[in-house]
N, C-alpha and C positions, 0 to 999 in steps of 0.2 A: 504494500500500500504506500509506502514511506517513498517507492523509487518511481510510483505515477504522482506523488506529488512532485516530488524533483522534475519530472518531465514537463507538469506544468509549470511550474516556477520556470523552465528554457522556454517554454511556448510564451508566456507573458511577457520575459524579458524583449524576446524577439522581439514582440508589441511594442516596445519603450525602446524600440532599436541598441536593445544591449545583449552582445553574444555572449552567453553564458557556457562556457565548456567542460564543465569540471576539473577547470585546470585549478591550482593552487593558487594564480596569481588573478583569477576568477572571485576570487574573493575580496578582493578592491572593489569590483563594479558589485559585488551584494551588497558592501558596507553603504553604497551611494543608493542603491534602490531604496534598502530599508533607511537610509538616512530623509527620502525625501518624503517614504511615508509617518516617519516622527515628524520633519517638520509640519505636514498636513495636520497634523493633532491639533485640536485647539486648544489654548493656553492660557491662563489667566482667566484675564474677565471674557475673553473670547468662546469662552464655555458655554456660557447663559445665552449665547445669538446661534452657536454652530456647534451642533453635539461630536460632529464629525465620524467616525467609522464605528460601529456597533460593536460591544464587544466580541460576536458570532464574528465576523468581516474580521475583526484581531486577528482572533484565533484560528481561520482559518488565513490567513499570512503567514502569520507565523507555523503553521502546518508545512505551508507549501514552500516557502522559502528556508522551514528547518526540514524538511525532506531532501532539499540542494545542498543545503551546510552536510548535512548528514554523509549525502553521496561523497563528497569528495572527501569527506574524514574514512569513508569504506573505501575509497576507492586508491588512497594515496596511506592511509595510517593501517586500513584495517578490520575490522569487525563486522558484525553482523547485529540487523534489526531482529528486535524481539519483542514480547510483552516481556511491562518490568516485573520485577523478581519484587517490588514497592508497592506497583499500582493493576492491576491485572485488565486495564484498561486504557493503559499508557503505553506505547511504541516506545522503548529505548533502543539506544544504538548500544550492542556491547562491546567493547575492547578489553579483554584480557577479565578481570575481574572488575572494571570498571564498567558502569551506567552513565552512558551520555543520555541528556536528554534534547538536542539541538533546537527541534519547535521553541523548548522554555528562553533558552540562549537568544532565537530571533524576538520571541517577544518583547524579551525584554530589552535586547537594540532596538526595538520599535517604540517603546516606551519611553525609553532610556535615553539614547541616542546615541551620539559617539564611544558615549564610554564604556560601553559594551558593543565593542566592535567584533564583528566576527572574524574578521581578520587576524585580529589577537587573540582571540579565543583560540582558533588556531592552533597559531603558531606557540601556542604554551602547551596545546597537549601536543605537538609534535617535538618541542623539549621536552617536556615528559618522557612523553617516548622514547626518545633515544638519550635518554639519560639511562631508562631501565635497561635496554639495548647493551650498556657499556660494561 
């Protein structure tokens, strides 16, 4: 389920004229998509005029764009999609004895904004990684 959301999150991109390929440095242009649907968010007093994306509409971004983060963490680090060993209703990504959960990771770049960048997320389980590696 997790690699037709991936799929879609390439088909949308397409839409927004950004090629998404599972490559590693593919992860620049997610931090910019989801950056522009944080900026969309409304903010402040801007709340009370513009509700802006429903929480369903989140969630399901953050689905589709943490199915893409997900692929290239399987595709370049490793693991496999499961139900969590947590939630028995939750898709986790597993790596070794670890529980990714990439959707929660885009939410909350979506929320958040830069400072949860995917990109950086990343690139700390791929230190990770290859720290246990050594």
């Amino acid at each position: 389920m997790m690699k037709a959301y991936a799929e879609d999150a390439v088909e949308f991109a397409d839409q927004m004229d950004v090629k998404l390929d599972y490559t590693e440095t593919s992860l620049k242009d997610l931090d910019l998509i989801l950056q522009k649907f944080h900026d969309e968010l409304p903010k402040g007093w801007r709340k009370i005029f513009n509700r802006g994306p429903s929480e369903e509409q989140i969630a399901y971004m953050a689905k589709m764009w943490g199915g893409y983060l997900g692929e290239i963490i399987v595709r370049h680090l490793g693991g496999e999609w499961k139900a969590s060993e947590m939630d028995d209703d939750t898709i986790a990504l597993q790596i070794g004895e670890a529980e990714l959960y990439p959707p929660s990771r885009v939410y909350r770049r979506i929320m958040n904004g830069a400072e949860d960048s995917v990109e950086d997320y990343y690139k700390i389980l791929k230190l990770e990684q290859d720290s246990i590696r050594l």
